[in-house]
MARPAKOL-11539 format. One record per residue (C-alpha): x, y, z. Coordinates in pm, whole numbers, plus 50000, padded with zeros to 5 digits. Example, Ala and Ser with C-alpha at 12.3 -4.5 7.8 and 13.67 -1.06 7.14 Angstrom:
2
512304955050780513674989450714
END
This chain:
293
728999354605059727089353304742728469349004406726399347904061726759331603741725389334603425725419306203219723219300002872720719320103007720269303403335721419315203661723509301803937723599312904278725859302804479725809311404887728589305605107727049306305524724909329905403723689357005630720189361805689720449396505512721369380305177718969348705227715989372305292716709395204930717259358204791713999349304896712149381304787714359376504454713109340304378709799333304595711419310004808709079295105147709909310205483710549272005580712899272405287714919304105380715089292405772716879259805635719199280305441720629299005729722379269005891723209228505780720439206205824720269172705993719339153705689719219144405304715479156105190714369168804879711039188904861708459199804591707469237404569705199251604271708009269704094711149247404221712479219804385714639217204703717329195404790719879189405081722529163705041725259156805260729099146605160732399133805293733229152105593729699160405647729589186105396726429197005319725119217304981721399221904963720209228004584717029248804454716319240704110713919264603921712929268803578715839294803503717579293803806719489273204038721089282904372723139262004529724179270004984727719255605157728149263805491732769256905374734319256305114732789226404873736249221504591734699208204325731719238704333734249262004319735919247304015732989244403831731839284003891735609288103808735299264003486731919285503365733079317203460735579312603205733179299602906733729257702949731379246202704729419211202845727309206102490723909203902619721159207902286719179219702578720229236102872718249244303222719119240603610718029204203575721149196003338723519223603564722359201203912723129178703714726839185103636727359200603970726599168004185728309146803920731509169304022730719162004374730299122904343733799125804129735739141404429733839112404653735409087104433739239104704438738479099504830737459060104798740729054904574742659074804848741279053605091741439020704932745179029904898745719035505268744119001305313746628986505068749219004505265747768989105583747608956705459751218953905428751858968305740749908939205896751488914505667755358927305800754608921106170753678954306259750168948006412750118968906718750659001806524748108989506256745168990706550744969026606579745419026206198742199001906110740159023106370740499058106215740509041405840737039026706043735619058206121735859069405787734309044705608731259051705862731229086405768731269083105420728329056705480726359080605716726269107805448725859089905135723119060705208720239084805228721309097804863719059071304755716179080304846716519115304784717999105904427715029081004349712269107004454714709135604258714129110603930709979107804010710189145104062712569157203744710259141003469707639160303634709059196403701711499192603373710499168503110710939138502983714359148202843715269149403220715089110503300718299102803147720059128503380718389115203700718749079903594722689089503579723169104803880721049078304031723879054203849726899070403982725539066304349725339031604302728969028204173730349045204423728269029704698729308994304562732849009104593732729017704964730978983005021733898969304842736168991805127734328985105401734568945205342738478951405278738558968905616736528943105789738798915005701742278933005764740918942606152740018907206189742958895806046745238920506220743048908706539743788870506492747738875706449747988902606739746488874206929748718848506803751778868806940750148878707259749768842107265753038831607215754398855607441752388844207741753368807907637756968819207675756658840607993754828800708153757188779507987760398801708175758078799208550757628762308490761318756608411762648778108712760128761208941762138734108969765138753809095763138769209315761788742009450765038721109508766658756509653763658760009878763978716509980767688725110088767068757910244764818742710536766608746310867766408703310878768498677111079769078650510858769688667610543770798652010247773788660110119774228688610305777798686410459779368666710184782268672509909781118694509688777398699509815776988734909639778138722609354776148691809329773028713409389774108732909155774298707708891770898689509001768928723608964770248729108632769968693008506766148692108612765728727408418767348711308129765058682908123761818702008155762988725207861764298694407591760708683107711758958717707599761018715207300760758679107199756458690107169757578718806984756358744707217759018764307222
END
């Protein structure tokens, strides 16, 4: 699916898992490489950015692995989802209808600009979605309810790695994007890079900030599901040691003996009775005078 947008004279192109039909008359359209067009047709395995003669092309990857890959020309910018990317779709929405963004001078450079600001902003609505659910998690561990809270801390986990995955190599493709930008736009372009390069940071430092969070509530939650599985077990070989006893004194008077004491007297059932349950009593006062129970 291709949609276009005119916008102060510069045009926006934006694919949707573009067939190679419409990448080929894109291609004839706007010059693009062969290696270019092949890349287009289906998401790449990495964050690059490359220098043509008339443009520059960029793949970044998002949350959720989303991918957009960028060509930035002179006049012309065109930007390839293989779903449906929210905050690209809000912005063609936002220009189709006229939004103003006061620019004294506008090209693709200041539009891929806007457009991955928009991404990095729905990145950050993530983090402060997640960084809620690990507030919510917290307390959950705090309340005593650190079994459920495993499952909890590993998928919270495995999102934190994602985001990491697809947002460390922005770096380096933002870094080379600044180099690159002075170059193929002007000097007036540094300020842009140097912002985007800016907002990476902030919201890398915010997933560090996250990730730490998360790293300290697992081994919390660790440490006090240990505790309890502790004290559990310490229960469960406090109750054998105490019952021993009994066990052993039924086991004494159960052998098939001659001279068996007490066997045969007044009361002997009773009296066995009472000795089995005195000796249990005294092993757990002893368990509880050292406070382990």
């Amino acid at each position: 699916m291709i949609k276009r947008t005119l916008y102060n004279g510069i045009t926006w192109v934006d694919l949707e898992s573009p067939s190679a039909e419409e990448v080929a008359k894109l291609a004839k359209e706007f010059n693009l490489h062969p290696l270019v067009t092949s890349e287009l047709l289906s998401p790449s395995l990495r964050p690059k950015i490359d220098l043509h003669k008339n443009y520059l092309y960029i793949i970044l990857h998002f949350i959720d692995d989303k991918e957009v890959d960028f060509i930035l020309g002179k006049d012309f910018i065109i930007t390839t989802r293989y779903e449906e990317v929210a905050p690209l779709i809000k912005f063609s929405k936002a220009l189709s209808i006229g939004d103003q963004m006061y620019e004294d001078k506008f090209d693709s450079g200041v539009l891929f600009y806007y457009l991955t600001k928009s991404l990095y902003c729905e990145l950050e609505d993530e983090l402060t979605r997640l960084r809620a659910h690990m507030k919510q998690i917290e307390k959950s561990v705090y309340s005593g309810d650190e079994h459920n809270m495993v499952m909890a801390l590993a998928a919270s986990g495995r999102t934190i790695l994602d985001v990491h995955q697809s947002l460390d190599p922005h770096k380096e493709v933002l870094s080379s994007y600044q180099q690159h930008s002075e170059e193929f736009f002007g000097k007036d372009h540094e300020r842009y890079a140097s912002t985007l390069l800016a907002n990476f940071y902030k919201v890398h430092q915010r997933i560090k900030r996250i990730s730490a969070l998360h790293t300290e509530l697992r081994a919390t939650n660790d440490s006090l599901l240990s505790a309890k599985q502790n004290s559990i077990m310490q229960v469960f070989t406090i109750v054998a040691f105490v019952t021993l006893v009994p066990s052993l004194i039924a086991s004494v008077f159960g052998m098939n003996a001659i001279n068996m004491p007490i066997i045969g007297k007044y009361y002997d059932f009773w009296l066995i009775i009472f000795i089995m349950f005195a000796m249990s009593g005294v092993i757990f006062y002893f368990f509880k005078y050292k406070k382990l129970l």
